[in-house]
N, C-alpha and C positions, 0 to 999 in steps of 0.2 A: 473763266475765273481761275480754275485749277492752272494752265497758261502761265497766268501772273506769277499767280504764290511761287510755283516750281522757279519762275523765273528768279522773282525776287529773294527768292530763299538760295536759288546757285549763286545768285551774285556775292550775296552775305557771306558765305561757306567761303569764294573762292579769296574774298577781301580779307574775313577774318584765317583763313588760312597764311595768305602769302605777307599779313602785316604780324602772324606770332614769329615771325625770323625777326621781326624788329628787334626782338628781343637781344638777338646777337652781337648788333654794333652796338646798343646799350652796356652790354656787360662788357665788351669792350672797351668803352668811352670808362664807363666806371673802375675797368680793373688798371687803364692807362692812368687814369686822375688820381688814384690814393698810390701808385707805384710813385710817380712824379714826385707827389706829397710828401709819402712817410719815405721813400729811399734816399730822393735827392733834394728833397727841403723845398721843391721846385712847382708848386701847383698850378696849374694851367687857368689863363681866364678866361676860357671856354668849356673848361668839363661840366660844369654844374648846369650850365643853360643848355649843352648837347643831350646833357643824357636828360633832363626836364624833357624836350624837346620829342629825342627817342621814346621816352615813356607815354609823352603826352598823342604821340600817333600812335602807338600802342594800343592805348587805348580806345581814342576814339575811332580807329579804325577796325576795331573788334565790337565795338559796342551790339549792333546789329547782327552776329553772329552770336554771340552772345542769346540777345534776347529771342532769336530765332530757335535757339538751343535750349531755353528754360537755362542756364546756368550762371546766371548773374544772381544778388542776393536777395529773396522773395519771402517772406510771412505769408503764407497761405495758411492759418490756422482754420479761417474761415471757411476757405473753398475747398480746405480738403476732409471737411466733413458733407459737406452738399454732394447730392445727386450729381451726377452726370450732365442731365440736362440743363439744371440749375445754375452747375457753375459754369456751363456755355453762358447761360444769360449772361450771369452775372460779370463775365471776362470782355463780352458784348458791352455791357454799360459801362461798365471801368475806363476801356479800353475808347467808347465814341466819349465819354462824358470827360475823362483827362489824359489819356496818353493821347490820342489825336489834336484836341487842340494844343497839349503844352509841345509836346514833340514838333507838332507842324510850326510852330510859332517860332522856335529853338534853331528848327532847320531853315526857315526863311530868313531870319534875325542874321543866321551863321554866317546862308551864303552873303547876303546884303553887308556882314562884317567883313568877309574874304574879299567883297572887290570892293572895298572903302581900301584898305589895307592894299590890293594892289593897284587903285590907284595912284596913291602917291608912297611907292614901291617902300611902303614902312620897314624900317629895322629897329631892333630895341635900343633899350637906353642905355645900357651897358660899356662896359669899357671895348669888350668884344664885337657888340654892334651887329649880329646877322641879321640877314631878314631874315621878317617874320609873316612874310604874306605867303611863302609855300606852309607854314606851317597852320594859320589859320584857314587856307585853304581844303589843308586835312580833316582840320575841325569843321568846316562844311560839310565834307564829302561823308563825315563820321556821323552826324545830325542827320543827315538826309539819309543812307543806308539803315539809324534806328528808326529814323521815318516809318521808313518803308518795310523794315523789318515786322512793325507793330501791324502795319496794312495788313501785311501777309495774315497773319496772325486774325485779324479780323475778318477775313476774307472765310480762311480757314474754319473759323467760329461760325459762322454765316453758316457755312456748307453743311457741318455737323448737326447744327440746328435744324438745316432744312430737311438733311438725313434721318435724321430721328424722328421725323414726323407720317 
């Protein structure tokens, strides 16, 4: 069990690691689009939907890294008055009764979206017109990595639980 976690928690680190450079052709794309704009009157009809695009892998390819890490934004007002033990439970029930099924439901939905999309190799509706099947495909891979990020995490709980006994 310990296997998994480790596993699935490198994979998180290494995904949420090499997708925070996303960051770099974003501010790129954005520092090329307002220079174009305010210098040369000249705005690109691609800036808006690339950096959307940048940002939105960004994200979902941190998600899991993220939740792997505690650093996303959390209310624990309640669990962090409880015991130790208690709020294992309680992270236990949370965790089987709605992040597993909404996250798993999210991540099936996703992939099932990513090859609708490239079946009939979709691009938007835009004047610019990219495809849009590598990037819903992101949005899979981003769904299925918090999947599995939350797994870890229950897995973990399990263990603690069982240790403390």
């Amino acid at each position: 069990m310990q296997n998994i976690t480790r596993a699935i928690d490198a994979l998180n680190e290494k995904t949420g690691l090499y997708s925070s450079y996303l960051v770099l052709p974003l501010v790129g794309a954005v520092i090329y689009e307002v220079f174009m704009r305010y210098a040369f009157n000249a705005p690109t009809s691609w800036g808006f939907e690339m950096t959307t695009f940048f940002y939105g892998m960004h994200y979902m390819l941190g998600l899991g890294d993220a939740h792997r890490t505690d650093t996303h934004v959390c209310i624990d007002i309640f669990e962090a008055r409880m015991q130790p033990r208690n709020r294992t439970i309680l992270r236990i029930i949370t965790n089987l009764v709605m992040f597993v099924p909404v996250m798993g439901c999210m991540a099936i939905w996703s992939v099932k979206y990513a090859i609708t999309s490239w079946s009939m190799l979709e691009h938007a509706s835009s004047s610019w017109a990219p495809a849009i099947y590598p990037y819903k495909t992101v949005m899979a891979v981003g769904f299925v990595l918090f999947f599995l990020a939350g797994v870890s995490k229950l897995l973990k709980d399990f263990h603690a639980l069982r240790s403390a006994n």
